[in-house]
N, C-alpha and C positions, 0 to 999 in steps of 0.2 A: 248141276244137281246139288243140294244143302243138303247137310250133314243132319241127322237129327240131332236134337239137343238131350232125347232121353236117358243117351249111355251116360253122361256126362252130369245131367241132374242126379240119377241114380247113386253112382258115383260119390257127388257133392253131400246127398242125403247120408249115405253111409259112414262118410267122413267123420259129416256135425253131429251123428247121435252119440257117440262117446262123452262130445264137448258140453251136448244140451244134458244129458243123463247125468253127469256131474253137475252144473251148472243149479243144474233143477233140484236135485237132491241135499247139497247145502242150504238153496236157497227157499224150501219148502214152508219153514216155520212161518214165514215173511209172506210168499207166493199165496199159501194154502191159507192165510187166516182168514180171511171174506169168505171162505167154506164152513169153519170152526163158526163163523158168525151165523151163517147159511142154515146149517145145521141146528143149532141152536135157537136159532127162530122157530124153524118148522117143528121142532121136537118141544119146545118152550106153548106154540101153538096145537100141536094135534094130538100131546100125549102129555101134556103140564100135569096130570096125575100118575105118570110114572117117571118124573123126571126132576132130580132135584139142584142139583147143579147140573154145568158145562166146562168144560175146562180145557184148553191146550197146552202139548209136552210136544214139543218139535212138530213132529209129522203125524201126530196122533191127537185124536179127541177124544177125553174121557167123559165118560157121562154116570153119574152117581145116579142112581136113579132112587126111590123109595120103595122097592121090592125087599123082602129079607132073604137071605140066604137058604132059610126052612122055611117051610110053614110054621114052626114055631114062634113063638113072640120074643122071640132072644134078641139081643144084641146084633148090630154090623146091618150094611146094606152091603147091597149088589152093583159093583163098579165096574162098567164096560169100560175098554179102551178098543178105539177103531182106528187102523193103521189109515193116513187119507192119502197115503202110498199108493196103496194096491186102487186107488178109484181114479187117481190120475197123472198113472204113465202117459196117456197122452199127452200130456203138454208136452212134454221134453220130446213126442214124435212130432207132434204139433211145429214145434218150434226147427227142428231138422229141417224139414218139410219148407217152411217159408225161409229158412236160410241159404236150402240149397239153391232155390228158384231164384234168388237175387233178383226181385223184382223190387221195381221203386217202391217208396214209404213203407218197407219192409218193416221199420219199429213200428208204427202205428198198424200195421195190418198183423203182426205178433201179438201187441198190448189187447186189440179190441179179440182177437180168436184167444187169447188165454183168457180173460175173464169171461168171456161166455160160454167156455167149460166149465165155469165154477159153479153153477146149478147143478149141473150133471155128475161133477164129484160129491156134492152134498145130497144127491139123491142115493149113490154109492153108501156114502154115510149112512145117512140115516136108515138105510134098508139095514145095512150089517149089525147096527144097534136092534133094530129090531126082531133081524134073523136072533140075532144073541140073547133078549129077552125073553123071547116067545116059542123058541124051538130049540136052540141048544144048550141053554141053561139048567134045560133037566123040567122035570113036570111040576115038581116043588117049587120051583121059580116062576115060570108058563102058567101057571096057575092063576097066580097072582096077576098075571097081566089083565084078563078077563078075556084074550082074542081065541075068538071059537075056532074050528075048526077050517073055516073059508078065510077067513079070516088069514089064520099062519098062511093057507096055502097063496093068498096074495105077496105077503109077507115075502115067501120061500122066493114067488116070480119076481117080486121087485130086486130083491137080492141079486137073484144070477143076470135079471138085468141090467141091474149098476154094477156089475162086477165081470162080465164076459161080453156083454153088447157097447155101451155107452162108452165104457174109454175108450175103445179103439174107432168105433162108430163116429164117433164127434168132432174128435178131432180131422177124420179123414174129410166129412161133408162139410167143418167149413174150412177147411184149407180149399175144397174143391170151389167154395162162393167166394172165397176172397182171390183165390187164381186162374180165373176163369181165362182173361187175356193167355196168361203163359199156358191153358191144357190151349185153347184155338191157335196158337203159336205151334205146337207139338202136331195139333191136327193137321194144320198147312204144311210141313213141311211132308208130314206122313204121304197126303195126296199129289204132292210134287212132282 
């Protein structure tokens, strides 16, 4: 009778996330810029009237946008900053994940599953910039966006959906298409 290999992958995965959460958090400014790029296209594209610059500071995108601070006609604009931290912890589970399973062209099966969480962080983004414009900036800011009421409430769902579903969601379904051999490996020996 074979040994399963789950206690042992388990095991391997709890190891590498210490290794990949460090790994990933230095290496963020560098990992995360195709997101800050990401971001700023679609925000450059779907909201170019309330966006005036884009900007990256490490692990964060700011976005100046051309809102004022009142409704008065005074001086200063309104500058978001979105942590693109909190939209993708996955990677660094992501990366555990194909490290523990030690399956062959493990670099290439890591490189092609981190970048195609990179939409999905800048969906993260851009919801949180706009959670911030449209709804917690206060009604004096919200104002100035012009987004009605269905509107925010789309807003609110993209938000908690780039922020509670998508990171941990994505990275799980494609580690599951890029490891399909090693779960069928798990399954044979389970029926053994």
């Amino acid at each position: 009778m074979t040994r399963s290999p789950l206690p042992r992958f388990v095991l391997l995965t709890l190891a590498w996330l210490p290794v990949t959460f460090v790994a990933w958090y230095f290496a963020a400014p560098v990992l995360l810029y195709p997101v800050v790029l990401l971001a700023e296209g679609t925000l450059r594209l779907g909201f170019a009237d309330l966006v005036r610059a884009v900007g990256a500071d490490g692990g964060s995108v700011q976005v100046l946008t051309t809102l004022k601070p009142g409704q008065a006609a005074g001086v200063g604009q309104v500058s978001v900053d979105v942590n693109m931290l909190l939209y993708a912890y996955g990677m660094p589970m992501f990366a555990a994940l194909v490290l523990a399973a030690r399956e062959p062209r493990w670099p290439r099966i890591l490189l092609i599953g981190l970048a195609a969480m990179l939409p999905f962080v800048a969906w993260g983004v851009v919801a949180d910039f706009l959670k911030n414009v449209a709804i917690t900036a206060g009604p004096a800011v919200a104002s100035q966006t012009g987004f009605g009421a269905a509107q925010r409430e789309v807003i609110a769902f993209a938000f908690q959906f780039g922020s509670l579903i998508l990171p941990t969601v994505v990275p799980a379904a494609i580690w599951v298409l890029t490891h399909r051999r090693f779960l069928e490996r798990l399954r044979e020996v389970r029926t053994a």
